[in-house]
C-alpha positions in Angstrom: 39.2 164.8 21.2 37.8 162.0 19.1 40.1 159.7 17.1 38.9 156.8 14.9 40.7 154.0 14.4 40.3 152.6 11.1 42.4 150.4 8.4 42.5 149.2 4.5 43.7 146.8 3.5 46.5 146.6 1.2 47.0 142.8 0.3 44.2 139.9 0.3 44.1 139.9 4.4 41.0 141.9 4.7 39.9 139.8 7.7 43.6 140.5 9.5 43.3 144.1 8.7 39.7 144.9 9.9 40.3 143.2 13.4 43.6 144.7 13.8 41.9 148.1 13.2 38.6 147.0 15.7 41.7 146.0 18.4 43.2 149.5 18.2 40.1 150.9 18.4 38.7 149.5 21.5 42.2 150.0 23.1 42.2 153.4 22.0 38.7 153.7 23.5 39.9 153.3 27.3 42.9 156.2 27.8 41.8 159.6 29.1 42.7 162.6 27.1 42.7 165.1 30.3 44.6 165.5 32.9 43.1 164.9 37.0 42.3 169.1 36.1 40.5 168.4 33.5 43.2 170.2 30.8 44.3 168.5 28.4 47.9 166.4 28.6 50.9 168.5 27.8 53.6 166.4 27.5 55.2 163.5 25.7 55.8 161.4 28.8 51.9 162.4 29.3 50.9 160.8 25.9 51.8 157.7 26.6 47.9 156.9 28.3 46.8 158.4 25.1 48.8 156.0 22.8 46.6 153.3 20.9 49.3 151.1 21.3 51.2 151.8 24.3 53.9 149.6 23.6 55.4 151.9 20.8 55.2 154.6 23.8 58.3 152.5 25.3 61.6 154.7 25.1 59.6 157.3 23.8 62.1 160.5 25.4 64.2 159.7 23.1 63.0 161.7 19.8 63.9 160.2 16.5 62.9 163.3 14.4 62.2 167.1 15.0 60.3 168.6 12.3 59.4 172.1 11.8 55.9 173.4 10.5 54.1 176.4 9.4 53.0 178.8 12.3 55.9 177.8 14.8 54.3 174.0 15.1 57.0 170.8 15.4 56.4 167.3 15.0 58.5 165.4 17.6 58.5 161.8 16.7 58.7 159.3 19.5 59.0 156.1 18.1 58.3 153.8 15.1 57.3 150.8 15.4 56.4 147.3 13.6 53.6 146.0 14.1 52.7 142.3 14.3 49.9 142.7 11.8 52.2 144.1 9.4 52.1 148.1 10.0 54.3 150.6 11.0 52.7 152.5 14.0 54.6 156.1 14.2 54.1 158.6 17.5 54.8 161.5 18.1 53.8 164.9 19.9 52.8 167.9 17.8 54.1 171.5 20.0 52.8 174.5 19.2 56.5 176.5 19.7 55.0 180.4 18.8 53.4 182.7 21.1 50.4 182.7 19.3 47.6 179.8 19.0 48.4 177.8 15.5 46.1 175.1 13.7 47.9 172.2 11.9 47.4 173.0 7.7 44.5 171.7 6.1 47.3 170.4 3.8 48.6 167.8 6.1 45.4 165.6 5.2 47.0 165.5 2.0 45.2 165.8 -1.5 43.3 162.6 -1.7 39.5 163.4 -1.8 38.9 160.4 0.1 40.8 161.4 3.3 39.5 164.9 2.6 36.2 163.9 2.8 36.7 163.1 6.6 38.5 166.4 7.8 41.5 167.5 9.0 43.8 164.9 10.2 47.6 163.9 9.3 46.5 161.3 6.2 48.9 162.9 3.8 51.8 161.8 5.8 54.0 159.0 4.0 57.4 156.8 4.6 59.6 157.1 2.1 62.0 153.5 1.4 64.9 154.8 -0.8 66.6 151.5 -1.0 63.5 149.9 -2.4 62.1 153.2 -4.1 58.6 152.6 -2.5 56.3 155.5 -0.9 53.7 154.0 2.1 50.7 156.3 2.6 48.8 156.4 5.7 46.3 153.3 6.0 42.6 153.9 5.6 39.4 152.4 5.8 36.9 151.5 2.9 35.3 154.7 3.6 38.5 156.5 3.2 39.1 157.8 6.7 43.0 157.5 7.5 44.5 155.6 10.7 45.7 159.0 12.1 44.8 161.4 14.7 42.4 163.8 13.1 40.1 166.5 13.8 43.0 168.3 16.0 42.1 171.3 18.3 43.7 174.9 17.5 47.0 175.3 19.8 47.6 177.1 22.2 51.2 178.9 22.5 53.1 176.2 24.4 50.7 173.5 24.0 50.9 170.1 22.7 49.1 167.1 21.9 50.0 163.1 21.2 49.7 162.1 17.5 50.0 158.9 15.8 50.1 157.7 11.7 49.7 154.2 10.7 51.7 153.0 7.7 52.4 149.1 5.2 55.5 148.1 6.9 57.7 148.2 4.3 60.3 144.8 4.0 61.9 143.8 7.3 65.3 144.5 6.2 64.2 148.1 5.7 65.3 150.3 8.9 65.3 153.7 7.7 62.9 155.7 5.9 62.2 159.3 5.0 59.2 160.8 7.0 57.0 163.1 5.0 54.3 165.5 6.3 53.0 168.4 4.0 53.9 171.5 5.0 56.5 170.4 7.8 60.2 169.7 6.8 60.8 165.7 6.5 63.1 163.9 8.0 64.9 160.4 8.1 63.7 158.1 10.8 64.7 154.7 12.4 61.7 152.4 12.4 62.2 149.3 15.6 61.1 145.9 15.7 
């Protein structure tokens, strides 16, 4: 599976941004996808050599959201996490809970031609601040492509993969936001750090 790591800006720290995003690519460039059998990794605890960041992995069994999808699929999110660059890293694993193989919707890209441009991937996620009344979409590059996992395999019943979204933190005093993912239910989430 190939993920690109990728940022935009979103104040005037363009040169903080790109080498933030060039960091998580090269460490996202040195975990194995596959198990010593060559299948791919099941399991949260498994994710964790996955995980651009694996310090957000930390505490990760303890699952801050559970949200159900189209075609049995759930979104167990794992952590989220500040970033010292400013972001909001959020993990997960995405479980295929149907006896039947299931694709994530080409609607979770979201409806941004950009993103769109670039395939399927999770890009029309978005954190929610009700306190402040602000909406974070997932970061992207110049180019458009979002700091997500994309291009994600068809499930097989039973089977799951690690996922991660990238968000603008939003102000330090805000804790809780709303998680949003079309076409999976949204839910409130604890952001750490």
């Amino acid at each position: 599976m190939s993920v690109r790591f990728t940022t935009r800006a979103r104040t005037g720290a363009v040169a903080l941004v790109v080498a933030a995003g060039l960091a998580l690519g090269v460490a996202g460039c040195g975990g194995g996808g596959d198990s010593e059998d060559g299948k791919p990794k099941a399991s949260a605890s498994a994710s964790k050599g996955d995980d651009p960041n694996p310090s957000t992995q930390e505490g990760s069994d303890e699952i801050l959201a559970e949200l159900r999808g189209e075609g049995g699929l759930i979104l167990k999110i794992t952590s989220a996490t500040r970033d010292a660059g400013g972001f909001v890293t959020v993990n997960g694993e995405l479980k295929n809970d149907s006896s039947e193989p299931a694709r994530v919707s080409l609607r979770a890209a979201g409806v941004e031609t950009e993103i769109l441009r670039h395939g399927p991937s999770l890009g029309g996620a978005t954190l929610v601040d009700s306190a402040s009344k602000k909406r974070y979409y997932v970061l992207r590059d110049t180019e458009g492509r979002p700091l997500t996992t994309t291009n994600m395999p068809r499930l097989k019943a039973g089977e799951s993969i690690p996922v991660f979204m990238q968000f603008p933190a939003p102000p330090a005093e805000t804790s809780e936001v709303s998680f949003q993912l079309p076409s999976f239910a949204s839910g409130t989430i604890q952001i750490s750090g």
